[in-house]
C-alpha positions as CSV (number, residue, x, y, z in Angstrom):
1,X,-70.6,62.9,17.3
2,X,-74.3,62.5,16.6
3,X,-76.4,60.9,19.2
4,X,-77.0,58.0,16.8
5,X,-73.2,57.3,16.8
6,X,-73.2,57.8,20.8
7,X,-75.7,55.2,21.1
8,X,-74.0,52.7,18.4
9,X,-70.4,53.3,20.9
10,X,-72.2,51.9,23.7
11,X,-72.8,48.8,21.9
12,X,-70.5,45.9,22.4
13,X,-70.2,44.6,18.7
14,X,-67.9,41.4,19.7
15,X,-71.2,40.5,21.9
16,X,-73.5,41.4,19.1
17,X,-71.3,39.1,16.8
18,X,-71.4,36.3,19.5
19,X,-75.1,36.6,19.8
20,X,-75.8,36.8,15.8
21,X,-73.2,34.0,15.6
22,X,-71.7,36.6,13.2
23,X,-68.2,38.1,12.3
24,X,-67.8,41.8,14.3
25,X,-67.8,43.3,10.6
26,X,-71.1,42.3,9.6
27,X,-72.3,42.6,12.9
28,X,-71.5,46.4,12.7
29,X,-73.2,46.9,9.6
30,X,-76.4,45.2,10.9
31,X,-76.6,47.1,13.7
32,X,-75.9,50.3,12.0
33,X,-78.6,49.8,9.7
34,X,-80.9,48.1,12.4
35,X,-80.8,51.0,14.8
36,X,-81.6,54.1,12.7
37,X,-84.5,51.8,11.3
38,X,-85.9,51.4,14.8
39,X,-86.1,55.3,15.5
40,X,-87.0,55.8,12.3
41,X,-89.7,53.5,12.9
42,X,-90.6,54.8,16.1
43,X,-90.5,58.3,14.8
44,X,-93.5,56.9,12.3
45,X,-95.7,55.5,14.8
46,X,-95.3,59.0,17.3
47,X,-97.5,61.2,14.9
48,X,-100.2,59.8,15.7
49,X,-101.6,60.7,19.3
50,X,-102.5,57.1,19.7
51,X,-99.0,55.9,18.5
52,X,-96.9,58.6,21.1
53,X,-99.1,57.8,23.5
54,X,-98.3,54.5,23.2
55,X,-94.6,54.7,22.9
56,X,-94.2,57.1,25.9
57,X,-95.9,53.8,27.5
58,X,-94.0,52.0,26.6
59,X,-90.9,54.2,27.6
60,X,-92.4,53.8,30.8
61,X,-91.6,50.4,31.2
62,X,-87.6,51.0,29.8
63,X,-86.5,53.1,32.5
64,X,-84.2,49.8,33.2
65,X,-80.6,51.2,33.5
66,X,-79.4,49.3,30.5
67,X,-76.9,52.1,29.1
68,X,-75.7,52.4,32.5
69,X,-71.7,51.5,32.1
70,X,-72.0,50.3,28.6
71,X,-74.7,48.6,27.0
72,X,-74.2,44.3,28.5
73,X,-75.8,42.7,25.4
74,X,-75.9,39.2,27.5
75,X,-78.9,41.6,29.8
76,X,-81.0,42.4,26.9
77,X,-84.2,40.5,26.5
78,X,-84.7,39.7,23.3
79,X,-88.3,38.5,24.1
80,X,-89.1,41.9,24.9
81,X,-87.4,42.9,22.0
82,X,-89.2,40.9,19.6
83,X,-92.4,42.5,21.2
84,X,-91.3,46.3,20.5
85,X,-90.4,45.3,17.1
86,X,-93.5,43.6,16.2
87,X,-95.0,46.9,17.6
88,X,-93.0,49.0,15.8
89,X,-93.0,47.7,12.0
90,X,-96.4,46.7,12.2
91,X,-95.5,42.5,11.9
92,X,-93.7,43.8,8.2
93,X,-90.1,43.2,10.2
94,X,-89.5,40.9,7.8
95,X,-90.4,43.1,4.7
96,X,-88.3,45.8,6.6
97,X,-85.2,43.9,7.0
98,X,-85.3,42.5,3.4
99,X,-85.5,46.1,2.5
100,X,-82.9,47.3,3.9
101,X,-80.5,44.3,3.0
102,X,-80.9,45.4,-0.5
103,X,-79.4,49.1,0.7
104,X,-76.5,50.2,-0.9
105,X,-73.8,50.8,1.6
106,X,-74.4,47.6,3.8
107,X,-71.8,45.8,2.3
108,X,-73.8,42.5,1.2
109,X,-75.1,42.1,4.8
110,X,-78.3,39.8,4.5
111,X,-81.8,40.4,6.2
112,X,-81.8,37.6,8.0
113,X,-79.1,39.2,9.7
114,X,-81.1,42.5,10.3
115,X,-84.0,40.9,11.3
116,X,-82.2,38.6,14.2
117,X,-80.5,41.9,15.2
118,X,-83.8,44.3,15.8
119,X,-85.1,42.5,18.7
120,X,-81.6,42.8,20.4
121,X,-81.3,46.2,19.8
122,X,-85.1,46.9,20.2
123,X,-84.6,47.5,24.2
124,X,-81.7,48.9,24.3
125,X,-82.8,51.9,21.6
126,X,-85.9,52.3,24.5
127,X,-83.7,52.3,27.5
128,X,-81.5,54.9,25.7
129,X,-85.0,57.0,24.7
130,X,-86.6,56.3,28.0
131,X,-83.5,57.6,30.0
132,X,-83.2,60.5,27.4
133,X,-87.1,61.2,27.9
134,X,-87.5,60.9,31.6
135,X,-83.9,61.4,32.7
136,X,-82.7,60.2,36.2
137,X,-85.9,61.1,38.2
138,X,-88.2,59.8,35.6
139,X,-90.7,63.4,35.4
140,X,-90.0,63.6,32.3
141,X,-89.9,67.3,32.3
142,X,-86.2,66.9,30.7
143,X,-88.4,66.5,27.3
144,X,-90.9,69.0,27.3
145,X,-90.7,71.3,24.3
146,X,-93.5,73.9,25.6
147,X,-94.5,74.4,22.3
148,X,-97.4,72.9,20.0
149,X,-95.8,70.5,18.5
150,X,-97.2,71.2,14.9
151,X,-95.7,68.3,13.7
152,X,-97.6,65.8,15.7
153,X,-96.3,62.7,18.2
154,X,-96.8,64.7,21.4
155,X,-97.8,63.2,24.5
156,X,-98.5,64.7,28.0
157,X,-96.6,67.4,26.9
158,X,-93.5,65.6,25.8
159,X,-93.0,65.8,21.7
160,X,-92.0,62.3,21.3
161,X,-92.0,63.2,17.7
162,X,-89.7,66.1,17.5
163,X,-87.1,64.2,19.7
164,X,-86.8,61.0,17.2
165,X,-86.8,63.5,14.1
166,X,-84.1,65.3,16.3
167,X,-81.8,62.2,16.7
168,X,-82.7,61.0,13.7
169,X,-81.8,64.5,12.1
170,X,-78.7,64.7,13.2
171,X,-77.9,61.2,12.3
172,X,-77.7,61.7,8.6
173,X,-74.3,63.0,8.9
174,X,-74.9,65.6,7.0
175,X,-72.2,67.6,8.7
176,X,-69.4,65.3,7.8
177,X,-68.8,64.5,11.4
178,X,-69.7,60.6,10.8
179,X,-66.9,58.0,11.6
180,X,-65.4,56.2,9.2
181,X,-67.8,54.2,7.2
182,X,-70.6,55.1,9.6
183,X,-71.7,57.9,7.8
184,X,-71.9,56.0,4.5
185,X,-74.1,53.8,5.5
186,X,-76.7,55.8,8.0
187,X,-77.1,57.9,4.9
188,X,-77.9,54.7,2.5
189,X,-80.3,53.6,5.6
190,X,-81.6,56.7,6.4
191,X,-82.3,57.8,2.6
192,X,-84.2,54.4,1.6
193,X,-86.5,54.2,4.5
194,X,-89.3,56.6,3.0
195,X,-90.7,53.2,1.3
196,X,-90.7,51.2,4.5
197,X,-93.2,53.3,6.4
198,X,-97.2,54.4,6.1
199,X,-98.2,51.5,4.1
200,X,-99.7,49.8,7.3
């Protein structure tokens, strides 16, 4: 199972539909193009210094226990969501989630649906990062590479950037190992985001 997938598992989709006032289907797609998009979005911004610093920041903030037992969609603030998204696409959410509505693989699933699905997932994709960067004890040694980090995004000594290409890597499902239908579309999402990105 990719870490991706692990992360998508811990999602209630029934309270994802409720919240989307959705059926479970579509809300499964969404959030399984939605989700990817944020990392991969994330992954963008972390190198740049400026942007890792920035993220690990914001990570900061996320060490909430949100994935603790299962991810309670009714506890996310979608608020605060709405702010890391804005953050993370720039203010071109809206560009972003018409994009990827047009993504073969998603099963006709519009971008108004994507877009009112980012800010729910938004926190939850940093309390999962923040708890994967700073572990339990929040040192955040967990996530220190020790190495130069040639590709960029590293910030006091934890390569932001490696770990989001690392999960993001591993969520092409390029090993087969995707669950049914979920590797299908991470690969359509995953494969048509190199347009979505560095046109700030």
């Amino acid at each position: 199972m990719t870490e991706i997938q692990e992360l998508l598992n811990q999602i209630d989709v029934n309270q994802v539909a409720s919240v989307l006032g959705t059926d479970p289907a579509s809300a499964q797609t969404a959030v399984e193009a939605a989700l990817p998009t944020l990392l991969a979005g994330m992954h963008h911004n972390a190198q740049a210094p400026d942007g890792a610093a920035s993220l690990q920041s914001a990570l900061g903030q996320h060490q909430d226990g949100l994935l603790d037992g299962g991810v309670d969609v009714s506890q996310v603030d979608a608020s605060d969501g709405e702010k890391i998204v804005g953050h993370v696409f720039g203010g071109q959410q809206d560009q972003v989630a018409a994009q990827l509505a047009g993504t073969a693989g998603l099963g006709g699933v519009g971008g108004d649906l994507i877009r009112k699905a980012l800010p729910i997932l938004a926190p939850i994709v940093m309390s999962y990062l923040a708890k994967k960067i700073f572990g339990q004890g929040g040192s955040g040694q967990a996530a220190q590479t020790g190495g130069t980090g040639a590709g960029g995004g590293q910030a006091g000594g934890i390569d932001l950037g490696g770990i989001l290409g690392g999960i993001l890597g591993a969520g092409a499902g390029a090993g087969g190992s995707a669950g049914a239908g979920q590797g299908s579309v991470l690969d359509s999402v995953l494969g048509g985001l190199g347009g979505l990105f560095g046109k700030r």
